[in-house]
C-alpha positions as CSV (number, residue, x, y, z in Angstrom):
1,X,67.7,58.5,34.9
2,X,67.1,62.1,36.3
3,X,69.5,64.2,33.3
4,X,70.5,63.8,29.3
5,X,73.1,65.8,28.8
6,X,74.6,66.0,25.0
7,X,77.8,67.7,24.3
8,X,80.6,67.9,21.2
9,X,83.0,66.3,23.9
10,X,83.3,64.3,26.9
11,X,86.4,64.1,28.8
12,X,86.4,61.3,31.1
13,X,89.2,62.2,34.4
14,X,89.8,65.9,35.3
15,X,93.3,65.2,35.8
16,X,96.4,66.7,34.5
17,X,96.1,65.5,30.6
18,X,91.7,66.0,31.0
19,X,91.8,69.6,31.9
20,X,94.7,70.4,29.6
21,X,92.7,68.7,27.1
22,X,89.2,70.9,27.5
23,X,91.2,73.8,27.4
24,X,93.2,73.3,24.1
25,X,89.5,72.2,22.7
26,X,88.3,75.5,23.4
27,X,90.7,77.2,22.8
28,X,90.9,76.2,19.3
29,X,87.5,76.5,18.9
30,X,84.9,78.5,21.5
31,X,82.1,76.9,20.0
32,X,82.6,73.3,20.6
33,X,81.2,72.6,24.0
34,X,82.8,70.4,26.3
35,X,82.3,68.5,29.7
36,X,84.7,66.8,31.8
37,X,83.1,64.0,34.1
38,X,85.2,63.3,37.3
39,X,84.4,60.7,39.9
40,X,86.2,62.6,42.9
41,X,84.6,65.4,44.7
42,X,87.2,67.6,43.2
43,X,88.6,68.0,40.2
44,X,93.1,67.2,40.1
45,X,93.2,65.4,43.6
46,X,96.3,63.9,42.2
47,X,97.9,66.8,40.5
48,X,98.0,68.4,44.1
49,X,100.2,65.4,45.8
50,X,102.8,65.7,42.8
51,X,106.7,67.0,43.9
52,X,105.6,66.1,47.5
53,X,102.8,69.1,47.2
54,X,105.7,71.4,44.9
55,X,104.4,69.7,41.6
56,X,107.0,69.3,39.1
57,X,105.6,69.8,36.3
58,X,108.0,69.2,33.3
59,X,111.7,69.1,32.9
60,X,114.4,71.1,30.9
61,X,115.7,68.0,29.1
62,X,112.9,66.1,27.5
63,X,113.3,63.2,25.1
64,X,111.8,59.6,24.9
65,X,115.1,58.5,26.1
66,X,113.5,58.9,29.7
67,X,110.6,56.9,28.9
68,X,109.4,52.9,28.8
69,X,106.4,51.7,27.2
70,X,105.0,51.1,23.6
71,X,104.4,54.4,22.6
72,X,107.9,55.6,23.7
73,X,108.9,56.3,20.1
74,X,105.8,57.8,18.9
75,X,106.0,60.0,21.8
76,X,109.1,62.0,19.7
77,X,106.2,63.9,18.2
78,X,104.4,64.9,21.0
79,X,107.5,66.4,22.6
80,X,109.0,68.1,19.1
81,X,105.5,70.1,18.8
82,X,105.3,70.5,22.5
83,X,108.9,70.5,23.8
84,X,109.8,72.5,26.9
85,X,110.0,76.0,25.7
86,X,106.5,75.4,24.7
87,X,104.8,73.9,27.6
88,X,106.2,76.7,29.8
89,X,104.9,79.9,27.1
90,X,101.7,77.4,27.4
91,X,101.4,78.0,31.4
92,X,102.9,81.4,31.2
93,X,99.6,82.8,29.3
94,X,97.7,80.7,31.8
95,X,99.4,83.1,34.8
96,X,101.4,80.6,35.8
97,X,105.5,81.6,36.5
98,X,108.1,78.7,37.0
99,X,111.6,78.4,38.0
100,X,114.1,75.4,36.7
101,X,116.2,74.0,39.9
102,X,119.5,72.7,39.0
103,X,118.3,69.1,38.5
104,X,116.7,70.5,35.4
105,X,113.3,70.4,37.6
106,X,110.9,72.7,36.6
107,X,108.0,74.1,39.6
108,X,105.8,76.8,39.4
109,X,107.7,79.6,41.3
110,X,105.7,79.8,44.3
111,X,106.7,76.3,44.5
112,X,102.9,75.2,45.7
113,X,100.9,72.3,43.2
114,X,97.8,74.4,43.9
115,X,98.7,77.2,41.6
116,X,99.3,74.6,38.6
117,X,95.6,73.3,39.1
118,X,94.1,76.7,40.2
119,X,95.5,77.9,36.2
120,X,93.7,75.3,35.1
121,X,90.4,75.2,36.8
122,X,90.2,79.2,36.0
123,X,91.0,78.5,32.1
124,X,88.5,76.1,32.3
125,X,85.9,78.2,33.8
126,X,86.6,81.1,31.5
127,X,86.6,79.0,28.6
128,X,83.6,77.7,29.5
129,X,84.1,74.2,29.8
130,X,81.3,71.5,32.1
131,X,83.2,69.9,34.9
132,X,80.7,67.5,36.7
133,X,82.6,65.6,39.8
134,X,81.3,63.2,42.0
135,X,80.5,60.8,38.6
136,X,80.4,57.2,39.0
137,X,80.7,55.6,36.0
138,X,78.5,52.7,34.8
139,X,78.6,52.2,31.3
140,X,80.6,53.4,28.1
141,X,78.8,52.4,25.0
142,X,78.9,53.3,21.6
143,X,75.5,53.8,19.6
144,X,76.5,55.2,16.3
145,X,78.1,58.5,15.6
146,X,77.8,59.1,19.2
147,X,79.0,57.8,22.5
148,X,76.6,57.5,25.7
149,X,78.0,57.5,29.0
150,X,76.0,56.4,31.9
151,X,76.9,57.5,35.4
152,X,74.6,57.0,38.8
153,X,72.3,60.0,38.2
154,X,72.7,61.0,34.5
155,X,73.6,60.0,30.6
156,X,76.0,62.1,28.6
157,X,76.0,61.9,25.4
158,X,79.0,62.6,22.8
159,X,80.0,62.9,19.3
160,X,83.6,62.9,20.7
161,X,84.6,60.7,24.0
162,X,88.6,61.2,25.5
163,X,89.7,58.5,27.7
164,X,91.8,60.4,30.1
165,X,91.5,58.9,33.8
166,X,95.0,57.6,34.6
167,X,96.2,54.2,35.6
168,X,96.2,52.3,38.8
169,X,98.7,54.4,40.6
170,X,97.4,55.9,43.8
171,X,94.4,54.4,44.5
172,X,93.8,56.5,47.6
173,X,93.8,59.7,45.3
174,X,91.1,58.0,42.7
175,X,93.5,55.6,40.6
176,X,92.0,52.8,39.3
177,X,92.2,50.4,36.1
178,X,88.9,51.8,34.9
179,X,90.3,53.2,31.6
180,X,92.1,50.2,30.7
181,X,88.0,48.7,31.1
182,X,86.7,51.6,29.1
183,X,89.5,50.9,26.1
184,X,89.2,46.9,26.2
185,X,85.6,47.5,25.5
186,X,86.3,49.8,22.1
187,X,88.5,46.9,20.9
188,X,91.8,47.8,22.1
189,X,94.4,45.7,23.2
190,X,96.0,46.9,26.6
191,X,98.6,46.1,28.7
192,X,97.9,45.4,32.3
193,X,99.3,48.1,34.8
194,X,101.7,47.6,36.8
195,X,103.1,49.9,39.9
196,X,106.5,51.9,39.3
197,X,107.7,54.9,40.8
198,X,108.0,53.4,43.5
199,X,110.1,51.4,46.4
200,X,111.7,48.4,45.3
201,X,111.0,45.4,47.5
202,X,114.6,43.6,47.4
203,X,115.9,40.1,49.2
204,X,118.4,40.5,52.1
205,X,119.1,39.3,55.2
206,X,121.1,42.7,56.3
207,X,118.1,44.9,55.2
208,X,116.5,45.6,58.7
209,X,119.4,46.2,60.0
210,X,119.8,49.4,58.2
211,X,115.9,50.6,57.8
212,X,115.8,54.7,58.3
213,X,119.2,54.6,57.1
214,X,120.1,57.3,54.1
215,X,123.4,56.7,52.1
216,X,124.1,58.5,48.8
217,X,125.3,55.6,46.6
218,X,125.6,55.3,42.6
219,X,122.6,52.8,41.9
220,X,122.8,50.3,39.0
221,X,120.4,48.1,37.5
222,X,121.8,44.8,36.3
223,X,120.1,42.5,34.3
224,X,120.9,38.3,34.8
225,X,123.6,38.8,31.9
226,X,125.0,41.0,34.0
227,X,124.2,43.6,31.8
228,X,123.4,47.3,33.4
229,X,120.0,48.2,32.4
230,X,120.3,51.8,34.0
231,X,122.6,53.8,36.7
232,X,121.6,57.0,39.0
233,X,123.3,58.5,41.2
234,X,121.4,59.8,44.2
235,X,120.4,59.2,47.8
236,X,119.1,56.0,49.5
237,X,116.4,55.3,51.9
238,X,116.6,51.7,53.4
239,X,113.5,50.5,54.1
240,X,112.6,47.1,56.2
241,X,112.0,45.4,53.1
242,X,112.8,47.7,50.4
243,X,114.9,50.6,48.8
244,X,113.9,54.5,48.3
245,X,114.7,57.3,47.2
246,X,114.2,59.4,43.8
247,X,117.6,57.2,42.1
248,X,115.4,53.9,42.9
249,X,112.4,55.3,42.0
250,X,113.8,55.8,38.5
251,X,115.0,52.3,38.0
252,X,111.9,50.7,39.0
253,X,110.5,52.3,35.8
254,X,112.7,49.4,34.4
255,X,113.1,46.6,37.0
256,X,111.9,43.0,36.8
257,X,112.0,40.3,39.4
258,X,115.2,38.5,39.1
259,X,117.6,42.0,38.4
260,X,120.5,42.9,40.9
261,X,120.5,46.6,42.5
262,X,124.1,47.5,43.1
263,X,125.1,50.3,45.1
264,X,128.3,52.0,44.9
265,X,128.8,53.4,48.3
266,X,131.8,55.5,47.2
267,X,131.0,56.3,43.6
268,X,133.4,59.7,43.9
269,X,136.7,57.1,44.7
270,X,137.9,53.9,42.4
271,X,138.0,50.6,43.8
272,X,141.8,51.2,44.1
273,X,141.3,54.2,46.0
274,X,138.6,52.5,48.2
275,X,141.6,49.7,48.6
276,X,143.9,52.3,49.7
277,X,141.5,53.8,52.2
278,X,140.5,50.6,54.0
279,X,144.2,49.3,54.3
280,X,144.6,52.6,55.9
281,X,141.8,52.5,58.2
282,X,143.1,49.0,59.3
283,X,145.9,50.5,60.4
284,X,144.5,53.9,61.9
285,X,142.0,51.3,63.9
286,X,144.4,48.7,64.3
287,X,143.5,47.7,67.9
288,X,139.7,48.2,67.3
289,X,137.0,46.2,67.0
290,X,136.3,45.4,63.3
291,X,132.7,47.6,63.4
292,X,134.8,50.2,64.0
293,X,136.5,50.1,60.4
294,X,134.4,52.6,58.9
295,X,134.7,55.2,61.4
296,X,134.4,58.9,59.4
297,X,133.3,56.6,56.0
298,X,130.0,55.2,56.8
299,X,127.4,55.7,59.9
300,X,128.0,52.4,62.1
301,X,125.1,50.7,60.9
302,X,125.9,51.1,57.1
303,X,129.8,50.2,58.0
304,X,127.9,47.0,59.5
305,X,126.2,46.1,57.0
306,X,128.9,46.4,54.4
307,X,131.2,43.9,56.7
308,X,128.4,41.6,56.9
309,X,127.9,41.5,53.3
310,X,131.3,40.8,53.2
311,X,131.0,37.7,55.0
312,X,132.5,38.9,58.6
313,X,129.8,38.9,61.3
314,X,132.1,38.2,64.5
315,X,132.6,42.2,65.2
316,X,134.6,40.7,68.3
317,X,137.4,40.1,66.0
318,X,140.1,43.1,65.6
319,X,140.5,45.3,62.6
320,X,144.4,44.6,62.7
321,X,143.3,40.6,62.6
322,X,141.7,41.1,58.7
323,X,143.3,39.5,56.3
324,X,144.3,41.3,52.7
325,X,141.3,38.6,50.8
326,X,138.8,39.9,53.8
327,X,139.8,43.3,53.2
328,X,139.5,43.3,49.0
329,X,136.1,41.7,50.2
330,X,135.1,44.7,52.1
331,X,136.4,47.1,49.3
332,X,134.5,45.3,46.8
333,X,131.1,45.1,48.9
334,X,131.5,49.2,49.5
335,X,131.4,49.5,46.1
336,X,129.1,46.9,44.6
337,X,126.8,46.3,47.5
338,X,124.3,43.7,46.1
339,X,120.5,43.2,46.4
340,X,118.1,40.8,44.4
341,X,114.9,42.5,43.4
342,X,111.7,40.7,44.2
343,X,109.4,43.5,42.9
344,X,107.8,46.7,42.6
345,X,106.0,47.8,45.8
346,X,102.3,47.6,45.4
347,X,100.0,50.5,43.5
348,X,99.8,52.2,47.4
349,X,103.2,53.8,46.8
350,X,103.6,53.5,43.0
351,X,103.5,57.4,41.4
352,X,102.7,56.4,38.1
353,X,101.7,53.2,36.5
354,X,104.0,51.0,33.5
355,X,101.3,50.1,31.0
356,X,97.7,51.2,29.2
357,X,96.5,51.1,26.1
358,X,99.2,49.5,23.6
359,X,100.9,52.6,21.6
360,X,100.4,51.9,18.1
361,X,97.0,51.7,18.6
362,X,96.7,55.5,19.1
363,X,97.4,58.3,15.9
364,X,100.2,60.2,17.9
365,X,99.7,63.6,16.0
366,X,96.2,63.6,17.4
367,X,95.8,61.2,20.2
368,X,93.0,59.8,18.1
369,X,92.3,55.8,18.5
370,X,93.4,53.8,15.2
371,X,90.5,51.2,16.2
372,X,87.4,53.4,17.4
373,X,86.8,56.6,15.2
374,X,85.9,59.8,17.6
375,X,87.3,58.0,20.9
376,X,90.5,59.8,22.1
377,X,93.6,58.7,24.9
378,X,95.6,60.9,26.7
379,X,98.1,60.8,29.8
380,X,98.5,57.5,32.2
381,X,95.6,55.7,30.3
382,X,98.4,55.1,27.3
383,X,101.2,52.6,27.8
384,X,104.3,55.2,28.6
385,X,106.2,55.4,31.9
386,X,108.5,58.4,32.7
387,X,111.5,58.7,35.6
388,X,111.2,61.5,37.9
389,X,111.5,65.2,37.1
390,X,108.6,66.1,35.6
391,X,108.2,63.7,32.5
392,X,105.3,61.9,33.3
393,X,103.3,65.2,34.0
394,X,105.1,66.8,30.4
395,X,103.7,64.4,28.2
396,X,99.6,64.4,30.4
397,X,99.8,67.6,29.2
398,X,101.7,67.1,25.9
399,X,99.1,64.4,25.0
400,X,96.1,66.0,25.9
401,X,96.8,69.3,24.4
402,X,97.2,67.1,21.0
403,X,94.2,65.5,21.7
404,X,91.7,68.8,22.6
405,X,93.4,70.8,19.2
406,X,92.0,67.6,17.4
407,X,88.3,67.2,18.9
């Protein structure tokens, strides 16, 4: 072992909730010192990669309502002390200026992640806080009062340790299940990660016909009582296997092997309007081959796709030959287009991560652990799971600016 370094606090991950975390500990008090230990070369390699390189960073409308996990309802206190307002005075005396776009998405107004991370590596340095990268951990152990962390080249010791390394999400930007590890260790019960934020791998024998394809659709989420777990409205992106786009993303936060994905191809129209508008293209295409119903509706692979969902393959056949059940078949396909889901795509494409450390395990008015007094857990390493728009990166920094006021 070449160094023994002892400090008040050791944050393990310099990610969004770490660095937030060492700063709100020094900020509340300059004399506590503090190190974060991070095993990538840099510190907030993920951080950069968030709102494709844009990083958005919180949203206007933020409740638990857009959250899954078990410390979704604890989270109402985290986000009632540090609702919007307050996150963006929070960045605002860092330097950093945003702008809200009409989704209710906030960005930093230079619209470039760097400058998020760049406010908070510059706090960090000013504030004085130990950022070590390049740390390979080997060992966690308590030994009394105080926590020893052993990496490759050096022990750390701490009267305070905060778990704050994120999930299994992005393994190619550092993610990994190691806090999960860390927190099984100190007694706590976790729930294995899973990928979401993410494609949807679904079962169809139409779905290569249509990959590259965009469609903006109303998406809905049904459950096997045919119940509708949760609807967007958004665009589409057909993959070979799978579906896209920020409206999927969001429902894979909730989906399970075994739902239905609907798409509403023509959310802004009833089905009786739909009706109306295919009897009339009938007619307008009369003497047309049937893959030419959806001319001006639908690219000609979509309008494929839709007919042979609808059980009509022979596009030899003439529109004027449909008959009215083939054509309420086709109306109701174009707006309840149906795909099995078979599962999340893998931890490669995930964003974010469903589960962590189980919720009331943690004291959510200071992030403390209810199991291991002086061992903290912030961000991804918790069992919470946000949609798109900012949540997931509101309550990293929600959760570790709880946790660093309380070291």
């Amino acid at each position: 072992m070449n160094n023994t370094y002892k400090f008040d606090a050791v944050i393990i991950g310099a990610g969004a909730s770490g660095l937030m975390c060492a700063i709100a500990a020094k900020e509340k008090n300059k004399n506590i010192s503090v190190a974060i230990l991070e095993k990538n070369d840099r510190v907030g390699k993920k951080l950069l990669s968030t709102g494709n390189g844009r990083c958005n960073l919180m949203h206007s409308d933020i409740s638990p309502d857009n959250y899954r996990g078990s410390f979704k309802e604890q989270s109402t206190y985290l986000f009632s002390k540090y609702d919007t307002n307050t996150l963006l005075e929070k960045f605002k005396k860092l330097g950093l200026l945003c702008f809200c776009d009409s989704e209710g998405r906030y960005y930093p107004l230079c619209r470039q992640a760097s400058a998020v991370l760049d406010v908070l590596r510059f706090a960090c340095e000013s504030l004085g806080v130990n950022i070590f990268c390049g740390q390979n951990i080997k060992s966690i152990k308590k030994a009394g009062k105080d926590f020893n962390i052993t990496t490759e080249n050096s022990m750390f010791i701490a009267d305070k340790l905060v778990i704050a390394n994120g999930s299994k999400a992005s393994p190619k930007l550092g993610g990994n299940a190691s806090s999960a590890d860390y927190l099984k260790n100190f007694g706590h019960r976790v729930i294995p990660y899973s990928p979401a934020l993410c494609p949807i791998e679904i079962k169809s024998d139409i779905i290569k016909s249509l990959k590259g394809i965009r469609a903006n659709a109303k998406v809905s989420l049904i459950d096997a009582n045919r119940r509708i777990i949760k609807s967007e409205i958004g665009e589409v992106q057909f993959g070979e296997k799978t579906l896209s786009g920020i409206c999927i993303f969001n429902l894979s936060v909730y989906a399970q092997k075994g739902n239905i994905i609907s798409l509403d191809l023509l959310s802004n129209l009833s089905y009786s309007q739909v009706s109306q508008l295919i009897s009339k293209h009938q007619k307008l295409y009369f003497n047309f081959t049937v893959d030419n119903l959806f001319t001006g509706i639908f690219t000609k692979r979509l309008g494929q796709a839709v007919l042979k969902s609808s059980n009509i393959s022979d596009f030899s056949r003439k529109s004027g030959e449909l008959t009215k059940e083939e054509l309420n078949n086709i109306a109701n396909t174009a707006k309840n287009m149906r795909f099995p889901v078979i599962q999340n795509c893998g931890f490669e494409q995930a964003q974010t991560a469903l589960g962590g450390v189980i919720g009331r395990e943690i004291n959510e008015k200071t992030m403390e652990s209810k199991i291991t007094k002086g061992l903290y857990v912030c961000g991804e390493a918790i069992d919470i799971c946000g949609e798109c728009g900012g949540y997931n990166l509101h309550f990293a920094f929600a959760s570790g600016l709880t946790a660093g006021e309380n070291l």
